[in-house]
GUNUTOR-250456 format. One record per residue (C-alpha): y, z negated, x negated; residue in one letter; residue number from 1. Coordinates in steps of 0.02 Angstrom, whole numbers. Layout:
BEGIN
Y, Z, X, a, NUM
...
//
This chain:
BEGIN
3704, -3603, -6763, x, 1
3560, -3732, -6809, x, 2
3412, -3697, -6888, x, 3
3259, -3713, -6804, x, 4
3138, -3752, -6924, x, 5
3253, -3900, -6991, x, 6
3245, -3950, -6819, x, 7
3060, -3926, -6811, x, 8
3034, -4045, -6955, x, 9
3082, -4185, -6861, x, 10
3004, -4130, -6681, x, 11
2855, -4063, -6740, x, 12
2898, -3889, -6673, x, 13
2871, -3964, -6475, x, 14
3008, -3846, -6391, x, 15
3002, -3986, -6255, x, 16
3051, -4124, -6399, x, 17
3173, -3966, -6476, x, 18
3266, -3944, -6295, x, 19
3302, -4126, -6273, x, 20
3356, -4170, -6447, x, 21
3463, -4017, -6426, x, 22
3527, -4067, -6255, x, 23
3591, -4236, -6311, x, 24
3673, -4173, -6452, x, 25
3761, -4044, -6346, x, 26
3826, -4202, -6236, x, 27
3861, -4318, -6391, x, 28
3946, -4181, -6480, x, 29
4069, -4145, -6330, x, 30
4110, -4324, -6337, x, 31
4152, -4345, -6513, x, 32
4262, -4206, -6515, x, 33
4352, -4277, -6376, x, 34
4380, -4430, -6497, x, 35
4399, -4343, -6629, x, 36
4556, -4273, -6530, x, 37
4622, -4444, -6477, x, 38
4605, -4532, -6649, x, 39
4715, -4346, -6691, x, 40
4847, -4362, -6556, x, 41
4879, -4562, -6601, x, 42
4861, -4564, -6778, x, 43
4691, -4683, -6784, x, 44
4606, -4665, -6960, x, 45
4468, -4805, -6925, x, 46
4413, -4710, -6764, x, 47
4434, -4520, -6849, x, 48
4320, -4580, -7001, x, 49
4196, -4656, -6885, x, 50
4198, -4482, -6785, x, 51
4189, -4370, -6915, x, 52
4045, -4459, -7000, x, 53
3934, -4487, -6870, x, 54
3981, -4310, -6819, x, 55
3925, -4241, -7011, x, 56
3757, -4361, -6998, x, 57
3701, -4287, -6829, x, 58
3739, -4105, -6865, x, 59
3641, -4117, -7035, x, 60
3505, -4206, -6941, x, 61
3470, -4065, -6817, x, 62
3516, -3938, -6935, x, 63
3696, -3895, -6879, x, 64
3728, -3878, -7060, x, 65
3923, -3800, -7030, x, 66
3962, -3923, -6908, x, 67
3935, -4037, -7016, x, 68
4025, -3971, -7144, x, 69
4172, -3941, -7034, x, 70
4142, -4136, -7003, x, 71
4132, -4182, -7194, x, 72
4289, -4104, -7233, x, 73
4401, -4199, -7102, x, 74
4322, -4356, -7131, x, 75
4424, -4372, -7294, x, 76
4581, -4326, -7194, x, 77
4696, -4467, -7143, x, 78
4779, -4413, -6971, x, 79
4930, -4528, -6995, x, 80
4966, -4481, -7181, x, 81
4920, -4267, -7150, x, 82
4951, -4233, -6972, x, 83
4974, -4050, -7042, x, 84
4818, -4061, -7115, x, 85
4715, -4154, -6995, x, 86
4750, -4022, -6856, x, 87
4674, -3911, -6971, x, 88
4513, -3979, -6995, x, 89
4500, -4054, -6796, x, 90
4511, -3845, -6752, x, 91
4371, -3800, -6878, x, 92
4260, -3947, -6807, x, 93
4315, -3895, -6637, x, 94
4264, -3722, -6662, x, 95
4110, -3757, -6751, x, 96
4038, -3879, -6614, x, 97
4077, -3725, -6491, x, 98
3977, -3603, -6589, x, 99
3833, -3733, -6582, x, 100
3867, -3762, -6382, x, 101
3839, -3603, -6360, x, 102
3677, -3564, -6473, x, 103
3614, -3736, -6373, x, 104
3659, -3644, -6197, x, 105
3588, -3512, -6269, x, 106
3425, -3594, -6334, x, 107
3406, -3681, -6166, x, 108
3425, -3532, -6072, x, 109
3585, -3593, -6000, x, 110
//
């Protein structure tokens, strides 16, 4: 979920401004889980921590506030030291950054 008025903050409430802020985090956020899932699969700290923060920062901004949370508690995960772990944490961001596809579709009208 996001919250709107967060959002609103920062777009002044224009549900044009809303719908493309949301679309290109819908894209962005697709492509930083994919990432996310190759700095997993080859153990890649540098790249994870650079996912996962930029991840927690953009979620926050548009008021994705789990996401972002999801995001914040992998990005002190090292893949290569707690693969276990770090499989863990790539599922909750995963799942998260569906839920907030989907209330984007949604949003959209998709």
């Amino acid at each position: 979920m996001i919250d709107l008025a967060h959002l609103a903050r920062y777009t002044g409430g224009e549900a044009r401004l809303d719908a493309e802020v949301l679309e290109l985090f819908s894209a962005q956020t697709a492509a930083m889980v994919e990432r996310l899932e190759t700095a997993l699969e080859r153990p890649d700290v540098i790249a994870w921590r650079d996912v996962t923060h930029s991840l927690k920062g953009a979620a926050n901004g548009i008021g994705a506030f789990a996401l972002g949370e999801a995001a914040a508690d992998a990005e002190s995960v090292d893949p290569a030291i707690e693969p276990r772990r770090a499989v863990e944490v790539f599922h909750a961001v995963k799942r998260s950054a569906q839920v907030v596809s989907s209330f984007i579709d949604a949003y959209l009208g998709r």
